[in-house]
N, C-alpha and C positions, 0 to 999 in steps of 0.2 A: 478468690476469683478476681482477675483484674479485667478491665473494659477497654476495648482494642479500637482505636478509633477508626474508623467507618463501617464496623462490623456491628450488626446488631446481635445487642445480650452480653454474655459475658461470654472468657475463655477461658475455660479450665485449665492448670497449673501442670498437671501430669499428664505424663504422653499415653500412658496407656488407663486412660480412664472415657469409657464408654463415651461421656460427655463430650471430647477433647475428639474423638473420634467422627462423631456426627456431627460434631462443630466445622471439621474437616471437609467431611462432605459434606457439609453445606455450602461450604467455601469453594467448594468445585464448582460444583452445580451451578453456582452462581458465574464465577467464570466459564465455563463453557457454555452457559445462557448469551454472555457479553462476547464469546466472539463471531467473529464475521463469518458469513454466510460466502466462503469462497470454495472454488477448485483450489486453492494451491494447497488448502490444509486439506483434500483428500488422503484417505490412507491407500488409492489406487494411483499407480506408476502413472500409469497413461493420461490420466484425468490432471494430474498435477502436470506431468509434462507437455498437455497441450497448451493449459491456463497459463504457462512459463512462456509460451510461444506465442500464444494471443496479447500477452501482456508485452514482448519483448516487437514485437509484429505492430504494436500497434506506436508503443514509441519510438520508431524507425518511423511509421510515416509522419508522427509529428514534425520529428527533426526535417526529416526531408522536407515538409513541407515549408519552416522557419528557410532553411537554406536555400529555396527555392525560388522566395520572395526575396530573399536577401537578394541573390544574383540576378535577379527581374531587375529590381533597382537599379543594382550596379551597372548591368547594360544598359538600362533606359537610361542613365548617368551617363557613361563614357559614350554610348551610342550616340543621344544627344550632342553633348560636346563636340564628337566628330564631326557631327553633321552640320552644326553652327560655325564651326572652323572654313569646311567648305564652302558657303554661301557669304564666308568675308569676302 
């Protein structure tokens, strides 16, 4: 038996030996303990497809929002400008 580093205990050598098995599902078990708590790994259609749309909805107003400010600026910029030009 050799020692598989970050697995606790040993693993068994052969694939079809009981040991190697429950070794196995343990190793599940443990990974699907470690993943995330989301919709998008539903195994229903609708529920992943809304969380796609929640997720895809929400970084759209981000963006919008960066570009938003961006273009505030840029007319407070040129708008400015314009209006200092006229009061020469």
């Amino acid at each position: 038996m050799s020692i598989t580093p970050g697995y606790p205990g040993s693993v068994p050598q052969r694939r079809n030996d009981p040991e190697y098995v429950a070794f196995l599902e343990q190793r599940i078990a443990a990974l699907e303990a470690r993943m995330p708590r989301t919709n998008l790994l539903s195994p229903k259609f609708w529920t992943r497809a809304w969380a796609v749309y929640g997720h895809m909805l929400a970084i759209g107003v981000m963006v919008w929002a960066v570009m938003m400010a961006f273009y505030l600026v840029l007319a407070l910029v040129i708008g400015g400008g314009a209006l200092m030009s006229t009061w020469s």
